[in-house]
N, C-alpha and C positions, 0 to 999 in steps of 0.2 A: 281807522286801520287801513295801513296801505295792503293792497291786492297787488299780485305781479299774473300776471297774463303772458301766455307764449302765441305769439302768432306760430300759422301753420307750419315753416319751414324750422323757428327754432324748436316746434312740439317732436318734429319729424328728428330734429339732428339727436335732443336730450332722449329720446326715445333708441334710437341707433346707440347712444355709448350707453344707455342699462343692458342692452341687449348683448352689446361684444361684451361688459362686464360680465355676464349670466353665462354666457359660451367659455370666456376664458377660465372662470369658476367649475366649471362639469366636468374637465379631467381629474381635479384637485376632490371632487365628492367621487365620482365614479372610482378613483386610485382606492381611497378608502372603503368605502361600502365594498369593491369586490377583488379588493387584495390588489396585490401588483404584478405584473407581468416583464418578469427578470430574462431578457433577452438582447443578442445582438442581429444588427441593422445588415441587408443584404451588404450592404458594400463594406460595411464595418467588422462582420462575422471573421475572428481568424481563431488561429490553432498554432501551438508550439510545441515544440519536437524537444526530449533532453534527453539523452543518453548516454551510456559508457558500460564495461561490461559487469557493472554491480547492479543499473538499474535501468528498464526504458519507461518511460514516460510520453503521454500528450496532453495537453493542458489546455482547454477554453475559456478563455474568461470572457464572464457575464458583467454590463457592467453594473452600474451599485448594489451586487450582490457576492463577487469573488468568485472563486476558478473552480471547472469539473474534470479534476484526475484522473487518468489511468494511467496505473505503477503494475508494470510487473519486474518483480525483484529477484536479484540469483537463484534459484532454488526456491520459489514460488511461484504460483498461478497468479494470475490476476487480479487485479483491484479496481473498484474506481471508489472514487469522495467524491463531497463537494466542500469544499472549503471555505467559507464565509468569511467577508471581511467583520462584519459583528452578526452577533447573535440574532435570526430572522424568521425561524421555522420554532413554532409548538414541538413538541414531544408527543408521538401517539405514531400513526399510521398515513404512508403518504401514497397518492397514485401514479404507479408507475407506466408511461406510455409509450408507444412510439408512434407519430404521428406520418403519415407518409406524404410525400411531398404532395402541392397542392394543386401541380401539373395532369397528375399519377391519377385517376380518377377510377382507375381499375387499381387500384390499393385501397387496402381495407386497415384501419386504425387496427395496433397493436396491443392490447391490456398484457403486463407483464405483472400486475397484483399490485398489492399493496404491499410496503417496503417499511423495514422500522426506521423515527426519526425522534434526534435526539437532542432537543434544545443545545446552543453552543454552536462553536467555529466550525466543526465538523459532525455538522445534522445528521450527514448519511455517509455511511459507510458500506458496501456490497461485496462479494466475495467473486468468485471467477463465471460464476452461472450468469450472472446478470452482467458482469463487465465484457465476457465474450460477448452474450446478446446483443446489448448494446452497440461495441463495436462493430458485430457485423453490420446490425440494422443502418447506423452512420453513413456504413461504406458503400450503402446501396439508396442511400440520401431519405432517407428516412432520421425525422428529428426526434428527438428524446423530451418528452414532461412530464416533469415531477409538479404536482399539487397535491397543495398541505396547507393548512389554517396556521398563518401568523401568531405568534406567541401573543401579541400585545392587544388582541381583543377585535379584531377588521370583521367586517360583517361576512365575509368570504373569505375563500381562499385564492392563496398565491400560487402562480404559477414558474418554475423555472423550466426556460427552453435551453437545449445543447441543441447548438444550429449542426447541420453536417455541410454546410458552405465552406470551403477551403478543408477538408478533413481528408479528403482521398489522399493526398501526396505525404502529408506528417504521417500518416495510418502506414503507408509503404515502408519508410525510413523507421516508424516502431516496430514492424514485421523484422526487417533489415536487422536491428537489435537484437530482437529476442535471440536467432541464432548465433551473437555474438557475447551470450551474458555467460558469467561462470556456473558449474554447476551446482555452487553453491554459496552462500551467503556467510558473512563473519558472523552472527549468530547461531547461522547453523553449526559452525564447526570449532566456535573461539571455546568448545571445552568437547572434547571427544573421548569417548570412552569405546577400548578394544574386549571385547569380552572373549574367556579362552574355554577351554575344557577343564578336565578336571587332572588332577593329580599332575603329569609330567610335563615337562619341556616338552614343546613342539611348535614347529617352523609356523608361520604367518601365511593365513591363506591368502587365497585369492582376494573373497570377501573384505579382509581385512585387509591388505593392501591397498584395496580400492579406497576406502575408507580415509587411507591415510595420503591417498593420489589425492583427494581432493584437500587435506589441507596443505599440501605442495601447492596443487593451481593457485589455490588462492593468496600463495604468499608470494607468489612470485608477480601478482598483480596489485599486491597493496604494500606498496611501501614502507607502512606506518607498523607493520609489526615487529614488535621487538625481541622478543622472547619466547620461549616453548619450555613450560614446565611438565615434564614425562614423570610419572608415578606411577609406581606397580603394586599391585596388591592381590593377594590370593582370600581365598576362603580359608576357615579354620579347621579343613582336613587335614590330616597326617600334624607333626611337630613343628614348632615356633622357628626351627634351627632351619627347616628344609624350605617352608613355606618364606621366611624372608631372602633362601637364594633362591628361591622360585619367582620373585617377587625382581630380583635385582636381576635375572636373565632374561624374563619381559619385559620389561623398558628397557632394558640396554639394548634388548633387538629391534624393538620399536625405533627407539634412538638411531643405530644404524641403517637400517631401512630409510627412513628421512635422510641421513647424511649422504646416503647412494643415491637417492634421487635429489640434490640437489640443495637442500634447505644446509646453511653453518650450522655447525655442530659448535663452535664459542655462543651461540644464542641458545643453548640448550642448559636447561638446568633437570639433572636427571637426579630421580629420586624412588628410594623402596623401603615399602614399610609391611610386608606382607601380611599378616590375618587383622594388624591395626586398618583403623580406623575403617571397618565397614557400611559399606552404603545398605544393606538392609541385613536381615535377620540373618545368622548362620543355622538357625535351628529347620531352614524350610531347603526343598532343595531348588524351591524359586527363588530364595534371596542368598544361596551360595554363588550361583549363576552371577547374581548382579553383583557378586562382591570378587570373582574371580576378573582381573579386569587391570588395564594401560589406560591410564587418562590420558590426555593431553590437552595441557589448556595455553591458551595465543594470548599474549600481551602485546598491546598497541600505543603508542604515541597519542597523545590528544588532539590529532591535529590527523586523521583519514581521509583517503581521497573522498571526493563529491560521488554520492550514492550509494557509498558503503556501510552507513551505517541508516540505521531505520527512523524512517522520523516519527 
């Protein structure tokens, strides 16, 4: 049987390439056993600004893991997501941080709790309590981590970091926004209902004026609406006869009011059916209230400007 023998320097060299093998192996075990760490690079860290006045937004994207959101939308508070390119977070309970810069030595880490997460593209979702917090902590360079146990079994959890590196100037220009959005959004208003008194004609408050200023703003900002269906309806007090011109002189004022301030009156399609078709009981004198009432519902084109409708 032949034997092979290494003299000292080739024991030295095969002994040096197990060893770069064993090093270059130990991030590939370490990623696994303790999950992965979703972050961007000082120099690489940015942030994008989108706005107009249906929606502001800023966006971080992490890479091989997809972008962290903040939306705030006409006539709403705040939001953030995190949006996943595929599926990467368990379902359960995730911890929410803020970590303070690593300069900052006089800062003391943030616990914001634990956050629900929800297998899929969009794990987490938060409401304005935590997207303010956030935000500010950002603006004052304080980073944000979420950890949460990967769906597909890692012996740990993963971490994702929202860097605040390039965040102060997009954070200005989404401030800049906010007091440019309308005060209200096409869901809020693509069906609006005027509610009145009881029994007689009478003029359009204030209240309800306002009501109907905002679906003027908004139409004057969205191109894409095409129509306004106005409908009147009363409760089933007093006779069928009085209640359907009761019916036909609230939307026609509704009507005229829009036409005075500015919205076509040929895009209008005006309609009264008085004590028919009630939205709740006439037997209550809560569900009179909700049946004495001027709809107005907004038809749109398929094709709305960017931000205006909800994703």
């Amino acid at each position: 049987m032949q034997r092979f023998c290494f003299s000292n320097p080739h024991r030295q060299a095969f002994t040096l390439l197990w060893l770069g093998v064993l090093m270059a192996a130990i991030p590939l075990f370490a990623a696994y056993a303790n999950g992965f760490n979703y972050t961007q690079g000082i120099e690489t860290s940015s942030w994008r600004f989108e706005g107009s006045v249906f929606e502001c937004s800023i966006v971080h994207t992490m890479p091989f893991y997809g972008d962290a959101v903040f939306t705030a939308r006409a006539g709403e508070t705040a939001t953030f997501a995190l949006q996943a390119k595929t599926s990467r977070l368990k379902t359960g309970k995730a911890l929410l941080r803020m970590e303070p810069p690593k300069w900052r030595h006089n800062l003391q880490r943030i616990d914001l709790g634990y956050v629900g997460v929800r297998q899929g593209l969009e794990p987490v979702h938060l409401g304005a309590r935590y997207a303010e917090r956030i935000l500010t902590e950002l603006n004052t360079g304080y980073e944000m981590q979420l950890t949460r146990m990967p769906w597909y079994g890692a012996e740990a959890s993963s971490h994702i970091h929202v860097s605040p590196i390039g965040f102060k100037e997009v954070y200005q220009r989404y401030l800049g926004c906010l007091s440019d959005l309308l005060p209200v959004n096409f869901d809020q208003i693509r069906r609006t209902a005027i509610y009145f008194g009881m029994g007689t004609f009478e003029p359009l408050s204030q209240s309800q004026k306002t009501q109907l200023d905002h679906i003027v703003t908004y139409y004057q900002a969205d191109p894409s609406i095409t129509e306004f269906y106005i409908d009147g309806h009363t409760d089933s007090i007093d006779t069928r006869a009085n209640n359907y011109t009761l019916a036909e002189n609230r939307a026609k004022e509704v009507r005229a009011y829009l036409v005075s301030q500015g919205l076509p009156e040929d895009q209008m399609v005006v309609r009264w059916h008085g004590e028919r078709y009630p939205a709740a009981s006439n037997h209550t004198k809560q569900g009179r209230a909700k049946n004495r009432r001027v709809t107005i519902r907004l038809e749109r084109s398929a094709t709305p400007p960017a931000g205006a409708t909800a994703k």
